[in-house]
C-alpha positions in Angstrom: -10.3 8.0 -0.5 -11.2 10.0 3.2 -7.8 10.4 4.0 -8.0 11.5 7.4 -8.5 9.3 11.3 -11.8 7.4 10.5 -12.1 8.4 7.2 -12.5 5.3 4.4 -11.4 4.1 1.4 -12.0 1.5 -1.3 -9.9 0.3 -4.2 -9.7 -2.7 -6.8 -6.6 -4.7 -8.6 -7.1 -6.0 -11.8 -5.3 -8.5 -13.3 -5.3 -7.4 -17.1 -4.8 -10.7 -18.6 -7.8 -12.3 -17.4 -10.0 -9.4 -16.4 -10.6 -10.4 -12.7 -10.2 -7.9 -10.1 -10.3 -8.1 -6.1 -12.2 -5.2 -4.8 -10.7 -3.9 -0.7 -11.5 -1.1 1.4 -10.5 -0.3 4.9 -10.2 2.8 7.1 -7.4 5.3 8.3 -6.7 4.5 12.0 -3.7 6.9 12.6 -2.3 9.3 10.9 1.0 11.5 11.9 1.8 13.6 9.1 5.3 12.7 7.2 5.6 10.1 9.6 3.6 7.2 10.3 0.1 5.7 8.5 -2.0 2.8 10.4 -5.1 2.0 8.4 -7.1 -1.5 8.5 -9.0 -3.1 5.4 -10.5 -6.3 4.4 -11.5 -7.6 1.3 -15.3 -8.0 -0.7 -14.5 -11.2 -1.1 -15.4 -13.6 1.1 -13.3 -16.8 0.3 -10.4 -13.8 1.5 -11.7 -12.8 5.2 -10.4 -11.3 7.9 -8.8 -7.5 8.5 -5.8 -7.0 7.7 -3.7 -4.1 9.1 -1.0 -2.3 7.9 1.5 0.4 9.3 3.6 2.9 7.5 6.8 4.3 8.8 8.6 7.0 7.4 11.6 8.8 8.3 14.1 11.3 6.7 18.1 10.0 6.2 20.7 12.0 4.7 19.8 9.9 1.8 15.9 10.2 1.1 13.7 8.6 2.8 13.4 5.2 5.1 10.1 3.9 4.7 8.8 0.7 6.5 6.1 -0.7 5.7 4.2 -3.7 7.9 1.0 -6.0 7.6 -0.7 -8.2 10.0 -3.7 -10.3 9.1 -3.0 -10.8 5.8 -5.6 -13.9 4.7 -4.1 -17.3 4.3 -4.4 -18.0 1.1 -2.2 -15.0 0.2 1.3 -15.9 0.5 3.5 -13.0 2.2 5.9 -12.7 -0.5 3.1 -11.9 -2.9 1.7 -9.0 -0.3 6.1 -7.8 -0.4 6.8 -8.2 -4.3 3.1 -6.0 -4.6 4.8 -2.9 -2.6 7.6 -3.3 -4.2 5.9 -3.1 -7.7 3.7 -0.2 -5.9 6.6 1.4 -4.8 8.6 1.6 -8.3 5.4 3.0 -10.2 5.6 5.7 -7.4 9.4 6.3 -8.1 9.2 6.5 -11.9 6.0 9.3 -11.0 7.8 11.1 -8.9 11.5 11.5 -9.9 12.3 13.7 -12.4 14.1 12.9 -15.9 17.6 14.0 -15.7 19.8 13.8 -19.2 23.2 13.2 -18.7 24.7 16.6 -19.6 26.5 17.2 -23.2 
């Protein structure tokens, strides 16, 4: 991963119970630091074509962090509630990696 503007990526999801993976890559398009992401990517495969693009917002609050996240051009064989339950899955293995441990206290 190049991040930077026109610098590239490529990643892969595997599905661990029957070993497939889909292989995507893309490039950063914008980038404002701690604030807003646009990068475009399309998959290997070609029964998935297209570009797809997708735009990060984020933005403090007084109680973390808003974060929006949108996608355009997402192939048609990919329903859209699969492309918002993956960020959500995404976003909770982030939280559990980030947030500390605190015990209650004795």
């Amino acid at each position: 991963m190049d991040f930077r503007e026109g610098g590239q990526f490529k990643m892969s999801f595997v599905n661990f119970t029957t070993g497939t993976a889909q292989s995507f890559g893309g490039t950063f398009q914008e980038i404002r630091t701690d604030e807003f992401i646009r990068y475009s990517d399309k998959f290997d495969d070609p029964n998935l074509p297209g570009e797809m693009t997708t735009t990060i917002s984020i933005h403090a609050v007084s109680a973390g962090t808003d974060l929006k996240i949108e996608q355009s051009g997402i192939p048609e064989v990919i329903p859209p509630e699969m492309c918002y339950i993956g960020w959500q899955e995404c976003l909770d293995k982030l939280k559990r990696l980030v947030e500390p441990e605190i015990p209650d206290a004795p």
